[in-house]
C-alpha positions as CSV (number, residue, x, y, z in Angstrom):
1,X,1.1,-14.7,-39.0
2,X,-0.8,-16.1,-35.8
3,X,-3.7,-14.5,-34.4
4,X,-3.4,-14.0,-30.6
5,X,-6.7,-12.5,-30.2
6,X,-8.1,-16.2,-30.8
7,X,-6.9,-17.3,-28.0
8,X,-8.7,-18.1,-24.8
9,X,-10.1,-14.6,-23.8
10,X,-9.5,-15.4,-19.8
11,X,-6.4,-15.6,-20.6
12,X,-5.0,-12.0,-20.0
13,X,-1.0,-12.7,-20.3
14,X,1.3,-10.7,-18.0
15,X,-0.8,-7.3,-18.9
16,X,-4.1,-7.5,-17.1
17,X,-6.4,-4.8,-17.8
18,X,-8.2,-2.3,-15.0
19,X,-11.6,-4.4,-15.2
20,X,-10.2,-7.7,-14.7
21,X,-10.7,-9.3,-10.8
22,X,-7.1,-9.4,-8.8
23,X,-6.1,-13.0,-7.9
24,X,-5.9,-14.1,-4.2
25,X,-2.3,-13.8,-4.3
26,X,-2.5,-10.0,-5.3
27,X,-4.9,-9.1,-3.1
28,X,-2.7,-10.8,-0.4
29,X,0.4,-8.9,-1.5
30,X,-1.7,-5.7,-1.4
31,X,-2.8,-6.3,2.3
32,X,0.8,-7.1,3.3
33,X,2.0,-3.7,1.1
34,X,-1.1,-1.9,2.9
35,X,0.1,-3.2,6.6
36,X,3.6,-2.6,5.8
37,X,3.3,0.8,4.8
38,X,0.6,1.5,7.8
39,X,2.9,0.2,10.7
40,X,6.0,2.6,8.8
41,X,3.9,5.4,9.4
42,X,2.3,4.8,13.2
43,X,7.0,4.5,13.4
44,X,7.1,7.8,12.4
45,X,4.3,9.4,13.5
46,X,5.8,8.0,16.8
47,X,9.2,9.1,16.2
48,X,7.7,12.7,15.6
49,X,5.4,12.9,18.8
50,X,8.4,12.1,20.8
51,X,11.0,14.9,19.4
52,X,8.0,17.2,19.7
53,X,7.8,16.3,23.7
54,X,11.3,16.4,24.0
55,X,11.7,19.7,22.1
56,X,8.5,21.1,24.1
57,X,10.7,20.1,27.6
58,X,13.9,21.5,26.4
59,X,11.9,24.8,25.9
60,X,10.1,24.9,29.3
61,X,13.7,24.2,30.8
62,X,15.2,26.6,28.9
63,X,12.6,29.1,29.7
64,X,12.9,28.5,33.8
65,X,16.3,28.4,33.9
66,X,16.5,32.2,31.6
67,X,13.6,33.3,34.5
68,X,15.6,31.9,37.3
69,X,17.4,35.4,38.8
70,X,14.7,37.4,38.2
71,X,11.9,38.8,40.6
């Protein structure tokens, strides 16, 4: 049977464990993930402040046009 504890103990395999330093390329991939996910929100937050205006003017229309006959 081999022992694979033997083996160079940099060498973490597939698994790294919480402790060990990210390489360049994951901390890349994190900053992409992170400015992907950032710019999908400021999109919805967006999408959301304009179907509040829009519902806010549909209600002040609404509510000029119910007041429109009256004294």
């Amino acid at each position: 049977m081999s022992d694979t504890s033997r083996g160079n103990p940099r060498d973490l395999g597939p698994h790294q464990h919480a402790h060990a330093a990210p390489t360049t390329q994951q901390m890349r991939t994190v900053g992409q993930r992170r400015r992907d996910a950032e710019e999908k929100l400021e999109h919805h937050l967006q999408e959301a402040r304009h179907k509040a205006e829009r519902h806010d003017a549909e209600d002040e229309k609404e509510a000029g046009d119910s007041g429109a006959g009256e004294p």
